[in-house]
N, C-alpha and C positions, 0 to 999 in steps of 0.2 A: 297838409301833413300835421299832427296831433303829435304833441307831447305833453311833460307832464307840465310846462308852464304857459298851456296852450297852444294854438296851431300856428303855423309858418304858411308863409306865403313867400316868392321872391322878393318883395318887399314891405315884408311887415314877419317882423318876430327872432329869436334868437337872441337877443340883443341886451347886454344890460349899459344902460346912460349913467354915468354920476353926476347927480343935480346935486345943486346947492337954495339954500334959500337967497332970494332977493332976483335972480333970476326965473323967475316964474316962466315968462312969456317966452324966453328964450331955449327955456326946458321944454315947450309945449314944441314949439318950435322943430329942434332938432328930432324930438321923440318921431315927429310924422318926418322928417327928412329920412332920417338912417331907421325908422321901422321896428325902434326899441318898443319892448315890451315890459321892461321891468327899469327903476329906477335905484337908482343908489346911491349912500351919503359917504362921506371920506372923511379921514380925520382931521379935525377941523372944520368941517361943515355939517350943516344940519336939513332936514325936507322940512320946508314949511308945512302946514296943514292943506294950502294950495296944491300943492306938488305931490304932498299923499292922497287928494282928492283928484288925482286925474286917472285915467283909466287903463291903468297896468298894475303890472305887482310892485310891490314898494321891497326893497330890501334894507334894512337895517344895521349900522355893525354896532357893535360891541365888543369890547375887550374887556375880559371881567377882570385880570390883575391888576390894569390900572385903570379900572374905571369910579375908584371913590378914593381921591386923593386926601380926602380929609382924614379919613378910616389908616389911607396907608402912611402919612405924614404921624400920626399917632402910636404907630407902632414900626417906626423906621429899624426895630431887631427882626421883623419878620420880611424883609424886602428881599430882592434877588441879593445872592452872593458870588461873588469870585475867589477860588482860590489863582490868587497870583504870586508871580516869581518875580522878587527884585529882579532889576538888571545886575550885570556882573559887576564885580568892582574886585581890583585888583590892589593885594596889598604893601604898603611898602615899609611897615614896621610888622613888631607883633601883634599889635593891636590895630582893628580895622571896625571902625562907623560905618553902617548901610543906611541909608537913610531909605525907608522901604517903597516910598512912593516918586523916589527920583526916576525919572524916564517915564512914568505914566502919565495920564491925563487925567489931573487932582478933581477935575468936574464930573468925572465918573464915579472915583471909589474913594471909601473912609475905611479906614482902618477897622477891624472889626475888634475891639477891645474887651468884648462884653464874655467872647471865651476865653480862660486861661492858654498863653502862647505856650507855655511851658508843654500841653497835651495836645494842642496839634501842629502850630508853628515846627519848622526844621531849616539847618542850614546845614549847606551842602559849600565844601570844597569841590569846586568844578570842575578842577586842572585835574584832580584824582575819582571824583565822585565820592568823594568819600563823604560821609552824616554824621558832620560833627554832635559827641555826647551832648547833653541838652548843661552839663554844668560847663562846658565853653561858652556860652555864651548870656546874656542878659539885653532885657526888654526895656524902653525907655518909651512911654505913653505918651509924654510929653513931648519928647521930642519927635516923635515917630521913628524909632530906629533901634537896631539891634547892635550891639557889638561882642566883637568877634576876641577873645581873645587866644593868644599862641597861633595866632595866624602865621603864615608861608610866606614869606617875601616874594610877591611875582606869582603867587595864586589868586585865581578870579573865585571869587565866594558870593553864594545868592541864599536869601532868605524866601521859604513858602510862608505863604501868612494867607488870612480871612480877610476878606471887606466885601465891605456892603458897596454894592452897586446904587447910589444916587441918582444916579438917570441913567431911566428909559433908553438902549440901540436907538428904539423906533422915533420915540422924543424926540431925543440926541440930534437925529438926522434930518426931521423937518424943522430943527431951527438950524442946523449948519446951512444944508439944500436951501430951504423951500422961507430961511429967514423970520422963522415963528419967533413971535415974542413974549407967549403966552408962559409965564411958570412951567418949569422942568418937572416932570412926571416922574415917580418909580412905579416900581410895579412889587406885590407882594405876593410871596412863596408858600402856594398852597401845604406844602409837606406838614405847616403848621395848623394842628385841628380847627383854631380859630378862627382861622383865615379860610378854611373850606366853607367854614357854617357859614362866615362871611359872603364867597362869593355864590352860594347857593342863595342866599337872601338877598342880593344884590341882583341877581339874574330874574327874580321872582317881582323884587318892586318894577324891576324894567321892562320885565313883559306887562304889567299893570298900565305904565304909561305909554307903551308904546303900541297899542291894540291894533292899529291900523296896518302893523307891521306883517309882510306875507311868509318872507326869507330871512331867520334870524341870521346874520352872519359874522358869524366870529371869528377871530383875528387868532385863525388857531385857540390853544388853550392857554396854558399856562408860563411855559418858558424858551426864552426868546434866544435863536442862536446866537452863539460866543464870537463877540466883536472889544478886542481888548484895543485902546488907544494908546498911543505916545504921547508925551506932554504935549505938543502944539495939536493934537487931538484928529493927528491923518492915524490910520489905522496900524497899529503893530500886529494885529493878527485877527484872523476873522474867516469863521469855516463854517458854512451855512448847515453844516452837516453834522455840526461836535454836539457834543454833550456836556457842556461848562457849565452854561445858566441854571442848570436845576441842582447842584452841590453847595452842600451848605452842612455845618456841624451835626445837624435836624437829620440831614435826608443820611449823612454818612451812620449814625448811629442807628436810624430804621432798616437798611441795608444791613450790616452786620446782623440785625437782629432774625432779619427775613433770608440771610444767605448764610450766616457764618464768617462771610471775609470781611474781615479789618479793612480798611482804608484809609491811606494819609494823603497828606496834600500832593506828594510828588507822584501816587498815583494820578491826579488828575493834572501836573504841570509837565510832568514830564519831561525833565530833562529843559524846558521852557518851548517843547514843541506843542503842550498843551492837548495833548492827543487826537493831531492833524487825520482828520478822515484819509488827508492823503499816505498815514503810514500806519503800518500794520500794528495793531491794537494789544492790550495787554491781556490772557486772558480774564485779568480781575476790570475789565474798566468794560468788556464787552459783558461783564457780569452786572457791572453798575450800568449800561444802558439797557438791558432785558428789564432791572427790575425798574428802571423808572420808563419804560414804554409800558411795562405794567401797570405801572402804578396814575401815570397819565389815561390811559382807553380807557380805564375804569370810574376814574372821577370823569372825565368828560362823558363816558356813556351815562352817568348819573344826569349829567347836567343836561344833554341831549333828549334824555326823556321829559324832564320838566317842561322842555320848551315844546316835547310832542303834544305834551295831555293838554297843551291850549290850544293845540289844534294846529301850529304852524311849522313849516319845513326850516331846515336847519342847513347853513352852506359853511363850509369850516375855508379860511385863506393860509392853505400850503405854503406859509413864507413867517418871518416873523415868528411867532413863538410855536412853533412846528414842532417843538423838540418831542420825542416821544410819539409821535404822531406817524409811525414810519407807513405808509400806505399800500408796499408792496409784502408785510407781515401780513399772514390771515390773523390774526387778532385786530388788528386793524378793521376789521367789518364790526369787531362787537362797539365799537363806538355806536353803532345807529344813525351816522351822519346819512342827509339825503342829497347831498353836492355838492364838489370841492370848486375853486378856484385857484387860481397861481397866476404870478406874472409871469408872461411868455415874450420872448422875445429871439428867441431859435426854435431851432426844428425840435432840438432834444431838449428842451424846455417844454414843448408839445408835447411828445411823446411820454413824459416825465408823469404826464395827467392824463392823459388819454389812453395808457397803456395799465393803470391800475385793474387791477383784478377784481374789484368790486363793482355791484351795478348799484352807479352814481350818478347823477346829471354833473357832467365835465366840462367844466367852462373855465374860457383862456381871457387872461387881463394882460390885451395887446399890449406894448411898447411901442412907442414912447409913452411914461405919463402925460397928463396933461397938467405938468408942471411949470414953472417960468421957465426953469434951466433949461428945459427940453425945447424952448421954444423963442430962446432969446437972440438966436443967431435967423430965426425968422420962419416962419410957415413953411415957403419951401425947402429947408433943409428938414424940418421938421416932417415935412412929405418925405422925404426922402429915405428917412429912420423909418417910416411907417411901412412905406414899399419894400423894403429891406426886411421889414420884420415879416409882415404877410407873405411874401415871396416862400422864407425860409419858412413857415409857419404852413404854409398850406402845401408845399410837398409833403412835411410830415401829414398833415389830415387826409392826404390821400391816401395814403396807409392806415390809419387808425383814428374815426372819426372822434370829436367831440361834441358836445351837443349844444353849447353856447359859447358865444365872445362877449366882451365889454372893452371898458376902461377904466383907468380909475388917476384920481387927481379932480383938477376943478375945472368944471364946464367952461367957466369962461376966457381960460388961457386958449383952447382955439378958438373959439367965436372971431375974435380981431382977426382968425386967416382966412378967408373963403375958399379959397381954392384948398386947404388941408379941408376942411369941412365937406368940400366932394368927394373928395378922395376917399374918406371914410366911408360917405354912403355905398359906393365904387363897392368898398371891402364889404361892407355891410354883404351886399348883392350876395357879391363873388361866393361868399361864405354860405349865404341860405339855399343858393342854387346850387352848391356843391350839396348838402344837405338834404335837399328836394328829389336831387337826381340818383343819388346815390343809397338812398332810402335807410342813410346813418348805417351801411353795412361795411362790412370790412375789403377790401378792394383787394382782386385775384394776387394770388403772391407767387413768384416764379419759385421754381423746385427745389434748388437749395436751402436748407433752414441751415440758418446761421446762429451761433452762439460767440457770445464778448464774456470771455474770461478775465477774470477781478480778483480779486482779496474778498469783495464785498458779494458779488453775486448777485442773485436774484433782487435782496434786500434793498442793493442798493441801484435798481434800475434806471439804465437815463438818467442818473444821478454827475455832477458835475462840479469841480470847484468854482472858485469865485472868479469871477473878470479881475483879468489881471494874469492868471494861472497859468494861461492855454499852452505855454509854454513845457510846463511838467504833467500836462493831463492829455489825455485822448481828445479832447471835448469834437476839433476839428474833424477828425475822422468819425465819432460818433453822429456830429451835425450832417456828415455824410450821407451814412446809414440811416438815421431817423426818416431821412424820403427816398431809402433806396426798397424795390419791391421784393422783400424778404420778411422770413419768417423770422425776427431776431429773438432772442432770449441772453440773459446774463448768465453765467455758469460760478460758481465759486472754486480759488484750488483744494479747498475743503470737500468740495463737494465731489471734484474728477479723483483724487486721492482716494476716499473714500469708493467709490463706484465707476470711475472710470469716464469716459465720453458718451451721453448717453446716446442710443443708439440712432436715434431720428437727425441726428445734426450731424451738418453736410461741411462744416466749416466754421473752423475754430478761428477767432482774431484776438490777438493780444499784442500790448503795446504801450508806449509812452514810456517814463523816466525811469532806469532801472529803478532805483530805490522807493518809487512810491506805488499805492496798491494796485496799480494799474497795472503794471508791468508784472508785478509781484518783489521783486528784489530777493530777501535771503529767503522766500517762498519758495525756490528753486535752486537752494544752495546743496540741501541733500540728495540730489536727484531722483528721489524718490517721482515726483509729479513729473519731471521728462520724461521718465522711463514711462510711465501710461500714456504720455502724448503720444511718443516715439513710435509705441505701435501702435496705436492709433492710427497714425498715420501710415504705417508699414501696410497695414491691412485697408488700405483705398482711401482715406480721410484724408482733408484738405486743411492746411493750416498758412495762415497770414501772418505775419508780423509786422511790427511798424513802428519803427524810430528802434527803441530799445528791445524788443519782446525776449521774453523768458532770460530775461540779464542780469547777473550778478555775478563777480570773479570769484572763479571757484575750480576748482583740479584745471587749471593749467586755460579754462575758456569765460569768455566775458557773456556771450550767447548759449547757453546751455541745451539750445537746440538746434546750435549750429550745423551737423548735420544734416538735420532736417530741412533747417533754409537755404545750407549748400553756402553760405557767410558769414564772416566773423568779423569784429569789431576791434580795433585798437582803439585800447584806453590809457598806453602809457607805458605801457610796464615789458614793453620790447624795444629796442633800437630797430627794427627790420622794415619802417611805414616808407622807406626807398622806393616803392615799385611803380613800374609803367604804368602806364595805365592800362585799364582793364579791356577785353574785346567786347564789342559792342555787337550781337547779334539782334535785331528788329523783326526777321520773320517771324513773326509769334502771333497767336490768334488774337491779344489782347493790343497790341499795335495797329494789327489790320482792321481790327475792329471800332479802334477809336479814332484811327484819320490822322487828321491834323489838331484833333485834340487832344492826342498822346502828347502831353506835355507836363513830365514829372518834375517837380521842386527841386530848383538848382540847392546843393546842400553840401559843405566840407559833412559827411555822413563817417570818414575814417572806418567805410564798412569795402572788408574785400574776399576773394573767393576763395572758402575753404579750399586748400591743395588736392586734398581727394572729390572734392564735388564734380563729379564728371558730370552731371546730367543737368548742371546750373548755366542757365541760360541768362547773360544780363542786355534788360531791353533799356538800359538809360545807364550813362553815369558819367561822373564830372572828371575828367582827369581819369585818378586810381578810385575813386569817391562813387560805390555804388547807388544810384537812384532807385533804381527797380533791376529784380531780378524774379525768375523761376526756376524752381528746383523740381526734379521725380524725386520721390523718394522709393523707393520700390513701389505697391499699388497707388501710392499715394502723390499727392502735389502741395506744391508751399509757394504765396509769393513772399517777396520784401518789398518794402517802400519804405525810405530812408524817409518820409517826412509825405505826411496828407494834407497839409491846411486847407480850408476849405477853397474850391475854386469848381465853377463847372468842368475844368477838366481832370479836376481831381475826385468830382464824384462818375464822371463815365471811367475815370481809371479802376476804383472801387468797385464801382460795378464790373466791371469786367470783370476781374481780378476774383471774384466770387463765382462769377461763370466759372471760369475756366479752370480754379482750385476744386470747384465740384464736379468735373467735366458735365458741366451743362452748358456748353455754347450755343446750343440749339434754340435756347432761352431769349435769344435774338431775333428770333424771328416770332414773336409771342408777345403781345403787351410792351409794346417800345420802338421808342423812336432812335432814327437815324442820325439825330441833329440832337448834341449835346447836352445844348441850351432849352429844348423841350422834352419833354419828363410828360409820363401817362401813366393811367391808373384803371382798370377792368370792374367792374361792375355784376358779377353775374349776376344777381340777383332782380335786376331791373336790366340788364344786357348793354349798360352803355359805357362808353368809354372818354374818358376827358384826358387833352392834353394843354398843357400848361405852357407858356413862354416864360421863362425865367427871367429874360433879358429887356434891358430897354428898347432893345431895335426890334424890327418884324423879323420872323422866322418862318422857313420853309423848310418844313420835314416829310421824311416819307413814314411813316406810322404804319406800325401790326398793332391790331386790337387784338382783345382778350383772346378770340377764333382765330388770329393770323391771317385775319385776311388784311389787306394792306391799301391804304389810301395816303395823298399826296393832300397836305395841310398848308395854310398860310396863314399863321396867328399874332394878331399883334401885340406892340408893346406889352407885359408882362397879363396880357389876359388869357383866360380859360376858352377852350371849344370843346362841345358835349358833341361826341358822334354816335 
């Protein structure tokens, strides 16, 4: 099988290895073990001249911001910046001292003193919002701090202010992690002419020395997602998704200049939420990310071409300084990149890179690193992480192929394991043969086309917050869907508002926290966007909810589609949550269908049955505390699920739940197994079919291939069977 980084075999190709120097033998080594075909260096590590003389492609990274510390140590006014928000402080005279970098982590940021405070600096009374005039208050240099006078006895006051960011996120974290003890890195802000010429010339001496190099891969471009610290330096806030790191005096005054709109600091602090992807955006701050996604695809398609005319391919890494980089924007293809990578470590981590809209070579940087952390509790827990992550990794690639894996960290953290070291080659296989068989096509999708309704939409596909989150995001029920056999698509409420539900989707899901963009929050306060769902759904469309969907208190209801799910939510604000508990009806197609794996998330859910919902069926619930339920709406169908975390039986619930909202139960006898725990995937194009064991134990399913016709499996431990 041919591709663009050469041909595949089951055991040879796809593959990218992170070598280091000093390991020679051991590079050679693994290369023929696991069937790599391309090498790669990490930060902190280098390829000897041994190691780019062996016989694969060699990949190279580069960071151009901080790749000339001497350059950026010299002009430490041009570095990244943060506008940051003192913490609160609460006054107890008239007069009040902020000391402005109390609560932060002093290793991070320095005051930025070099612009007048007086013209961007602002302090806000928080107890009111109110912006105090600029003659209340005065700047002290020396001291670092602002004071407040005619302050509010018993008001909390915060100061926005400039600093320079001092070290590097990415630094920062391999000396926390990974205990580097090499001098702290910054990185500097192309917005300044200088610093362009600079890293254009920097990029030019490095293709000179690095000739041997096939895949130039850059660390993304320029600016690195917003990870702001607390003084002992655990994270105060951090959104892989914002737009912080590229603001600065510089970019705010080229902006006004290219749009018109003014900007202050508190457009970008926001109240101190800092303008969390997870909430709805300001329209002036989605103004300042259009023009620095512009202003990014443009200098990096500069830069993409230099490295073309030497002849060599170009891999950009989807993490780290991403900002601007959004990949599901078509301006996005005028970069000229020829293959992205990301770390993966879910399904919808997978799908996040494999479902871009541009033709890429798309390759996944497994989890675990091959870090100490990841490997100090021992090889086999270390295995353990890695099956975990493959497991969920290769359901999504059954739905939408990628063309390469790797890894990344230092080859010799598994060496000391052997048995992780099989394992990989195991995945190695698993991966080319899926690859081989499948001929990188896209595997049959059952009839439903499903759309996930956002704040963000299309834009922000498969998009996720950080670990730690899952609690206020979809991610769970997303990691669902990313290996369930549908046609998905994002939808924006801008986008149904505007035009309605477009006509090919078969089933709408929305869900997670009321107030964040998942859910929408006051996206749904004017009823304007219920009323398009509503009939929607009146007219035969299928609509899901989960946990919160379309939820914000408003005329008298906390679900603004409550009719349509046939339930409503107590949030507080009745005396009446007394009631029996609910009837519990089970005959339903999505119970008979799932067995004894119908087993929904026990959940205090405080969700019960609309009074008039006559045609709401609930097939689970705790007490009064609905689990799952079905609703008719006139032509139409809706379910609920009070809670999806990921579980096998919470993705055959899922799946049903899509059947039977699209009345496609049929769908059952087509591409799918019996047994919960194995998962299958159609082929037309080569006519074969693969089922997967998800589980550690053997499994015995009775399988419909792509034709229906039906055969009896016995697959073990979480391996694959081609039929």
């Amino acid at each position: 099988m041919a591709t663009k980084y050469g041909s595949i075999t089951v055991d040879h190709g796809a593959v990218t290895l992170p070598a280091e120097s000093g390991k020679e033998r051991e590079t050679r080594l693994i290369l023929e073990k696991w069937g790599a075909d391309a090498v790669r260096d990490s930060d902190g590590t280098e390829l000897s001249p041994e190691i780019r003389e062996l016989n694969c492609k060699v990949f190279s990274t580069v960071c151009l911001v901080r790749a000339d510390q001497a350059f950026a140590r010299k002009h430490m006014d041009k570095v990244h910046q943060h506008a940051v928000m003192s913490d609160p402080v609460a006054a107890t005279g008239r007069t009040l001292t902020i000391h402005l970098l109390d609560g932060h982590f002093r290793q991070q940021h320095v005051i930025n003193w070099a612009e007048d405070p007086k013209k961007w600096w602002q302090v806000f009374d928080r107890s009111t919002g109110e912006l105090l005039p600029k003659t209340r208050w005065s700047a002290n240099r020396k001291q670092g701090t602002v004071t407040i006078r005619g302050a509010l006895k018993g008001h909390l006051y915060t100061v926005n202010f400039w600093a320079y960011q001092i070290w590097d996120p990415t630094s920062m974290f391999n000396h926390i992690i990974n205990r580097w003890k090499a001098p702290h890195k910054v990185a500097v802000d192309p917005i300044y002419p200088e610093v362009r010429k600079h890293l254009f010339d920097t990029l030019e001496t490095w293709l000179d020395e690095n000739p041997q190099t096939d895949v130039v891969r850059l660390t993304t471009f320029f600016y690195h997602f917003p990870i702001y610290h607390r003084a002992d330096g655990w994270d105060k806030q951090r959104d892989p998704y914002g737009y912080l790191d590229c603001a600065s005096p510089r970019a705010f005054r080229e902006f006004e200049k290219a749009t018109g709109i003014k900007l202050t600091l508190e457009d970008i602090v926001d109240e101190g939420h800092y303008h969390s992807s997870m909430r709805p955006l300001s329209p002036a701050f989605r103004a300042w990310m259009d023009f620095i996604h512009d202003f990014v695809t443009t200098l990096a398609g500069e830069l993409i071409e230099r490295v073309h005319r030497r002849g060599k391919r170009t891999l950009a890494f989807l993490g780290d300084h991403w900002i601007g980089c959004e990949p599901y924007r078509p301006t996005f293809a005028r970069i000229g990149l020829d293959s992205v990578v990301g770390a993966v470590e879910t399904g919808v981590q997978c799908r996040h890179l494999t479902d871009i809209p541009h033709k890429l070579v798309k390759e996944l940087r497994l989890g675990p690193y091959f870090f100490d952390i990841c490997f100090q509790q021992g090889g086999d827990v270390a295995m353990a992480a890695s099956q975990n992550v493959w497991v969920r990794t290769r359901r999504a690639l059954l739905r939408q192929p990628a063309d390469r894996i790797g890894w990344g960290g230092y080859l010799h953290v598994p060496l000391a394991h052997p048995r992780y070291v099989e394992h990989i080659q195991d995945v190695c296989r698993d991966f080319r043969t899926l690859l081989i068989n499948s001929q990188r096509t896209i595997s049959q999708k059952s009839r439903p086309k499903v759309a996930v309704l956002t704040y963000w939409g299309k834009m922000r596909s498969w998009s996720l917050a950080p670990i730690g989150y899952e609690r206020f995001t979809p991610e769970t029920w997303l990691e669902i869907l990313a290996g369930l056999p549908f046609d998905v698509s994002f939808l924006s409420f801008e986008e149904v508002l505007k035009g309605g539900v477009p006509r090919n989707i078969s089933v709408l899901i929305n869900g997670g926290r009321s107030a964040t963009n998942w859910s929408g929050g006051a996206c749904w306060a004017d009823g304007l966007l219920a009323a398009q769902i509503r009939q929607w759904v009146r007219a035969g469309g299928g609509f899901i909810g989960i946990d919160e969907p379309a939820a914000v208190a408003a005329q008298g209801r906390f679900f603004q589609l409550s009719d349509v799910l046939g339930v409503e939510k107590e949030i507080g604000y009745t005396t009446e949550w007394n009631l029996p508990p609910v009837v519990v009806d089970r005959n339903h197609f999505i119970v008979d269908e799932a067995g004894e794996a119908f087993r929904p998330e026990e959940v205090e859910s405080f969700v019960s049955p609309m009074p008039s919902s006559g045609n709401l069926q609930v097939l689970a619930a705790r007490g009064a505390h609905i689990l799952a339920a079905t609703n008719r709406y006139a032509k139409g169908r809706s379910v609920y699920l009070a809670r999806a975390s990921f579980s096998w039986e919470a993705v055959r619930l899922l799946h049903l739940a899509i059947l039977w909202a699209s009345r496609s139960e049929g769908e059952t006898r087509r591409c799918y197994s019996t047994n919960h725990l194995v998962e299958c995937a159609y082929y037309p194009k080569t006519g074969r079919t693969i089922a997967v064991n998800n589980s550690p134990e053997p499994q015995t399913t009775l399988l419909y291939d792509g034709r229906g016709r039906r055969r009896r499996l016995r697959i073990a431990p979480y391996q694959s069977v081609w039929v």
